[in-house]
N, C-alpha and C positions, 0 to 999 in steps of 0.2 A: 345543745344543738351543735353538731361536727360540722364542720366547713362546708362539706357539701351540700348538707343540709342548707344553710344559709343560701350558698349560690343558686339552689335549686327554689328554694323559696322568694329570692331576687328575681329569676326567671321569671317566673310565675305572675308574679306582681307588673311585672312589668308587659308580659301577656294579655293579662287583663286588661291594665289600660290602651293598650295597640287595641285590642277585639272592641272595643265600645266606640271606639273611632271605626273599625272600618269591617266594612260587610260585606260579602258578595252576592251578586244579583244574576240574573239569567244573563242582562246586558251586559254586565260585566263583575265576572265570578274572579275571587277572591284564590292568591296565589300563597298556600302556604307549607312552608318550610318545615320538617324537622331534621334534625339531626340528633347523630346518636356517636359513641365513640372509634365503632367501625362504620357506619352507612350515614347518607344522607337521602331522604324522601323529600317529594316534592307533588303536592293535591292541587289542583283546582277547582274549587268547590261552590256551587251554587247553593248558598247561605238560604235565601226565601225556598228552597223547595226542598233542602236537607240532601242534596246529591251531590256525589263525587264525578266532576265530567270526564277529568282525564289525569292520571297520575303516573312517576317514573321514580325511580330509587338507583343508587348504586349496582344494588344487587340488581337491577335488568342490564348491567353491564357483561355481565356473565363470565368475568374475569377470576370470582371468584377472587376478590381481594380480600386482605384482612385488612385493610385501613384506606380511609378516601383522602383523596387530599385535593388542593385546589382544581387541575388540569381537571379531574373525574368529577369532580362537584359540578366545573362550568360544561360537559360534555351530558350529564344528567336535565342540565338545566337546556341545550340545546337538543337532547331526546322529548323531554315534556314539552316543548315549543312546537315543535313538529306533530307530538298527538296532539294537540290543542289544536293547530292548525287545520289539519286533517278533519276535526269536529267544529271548522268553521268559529274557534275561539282567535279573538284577535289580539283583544284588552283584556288587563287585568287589572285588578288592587294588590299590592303585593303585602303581605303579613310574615313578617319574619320571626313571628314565632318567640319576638322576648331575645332574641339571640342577637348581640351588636352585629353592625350591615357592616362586613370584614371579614375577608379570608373566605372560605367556604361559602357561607351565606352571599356576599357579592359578587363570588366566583358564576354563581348557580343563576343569580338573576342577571348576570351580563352573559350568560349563555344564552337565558330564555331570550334576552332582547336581543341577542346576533339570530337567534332562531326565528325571532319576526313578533315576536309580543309586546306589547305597547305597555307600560307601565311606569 
């Protein structure tokens, strides 16, 4: 097993226990993260009814970057707050996806909370 392997399998693991803790509801739909090594996505997802209510990624930046970094993560994270908003979302759970709350990842959720989302 190559290193990545391991980290990716860490992830994972670690995923799992975050999703048995926390779930999203129509009342309050579940904010979750991925990121990848050019882009970062960002779902809010109504868990009991299996729907995507409102989601934003780097790529609706339309800058056409090859790499995200902090400023774009929290500006992605202040886009998704604004369509949530728009759909009457206020609250969230936030699910980071297994990825430490650092850098990108807290960039993206202190965007959404300057955007007006409670979590």
């Amino acid at each position: 097993m190559g290193r990545l392997d391991k980290k990716l399998a860490r992830r994972i693991k670690i995923k799992k226990s975050i999703r048995r803790k926390v779930s999203g509801t129509s009342d309050r739909p579940r904010l979750s993260v991925f990121r990848s090594n050019r882009s970062i996505y960002a779902q809010i997802i109504d868990d009991v009814a299996g729907v995507t209510l409102a989601s934003a990624s780097s790529l609706s930046l339309g800058e056409g970057i090859k790499s995200i970094n902090v400023e774009k993560a929290k500006e992605v994270g202040k886009i998704l707050a604004k369509s949530a908003a728009d759909k009457g979302i206020d609250s969230v759970v936030f699910d980071r996806n297994g990825y430490l709350y650092h850098g990108k990842i807290q960039a993206l959720a202190e965007g959404a909370r300057e955007g007006g989302l409670k979590f």
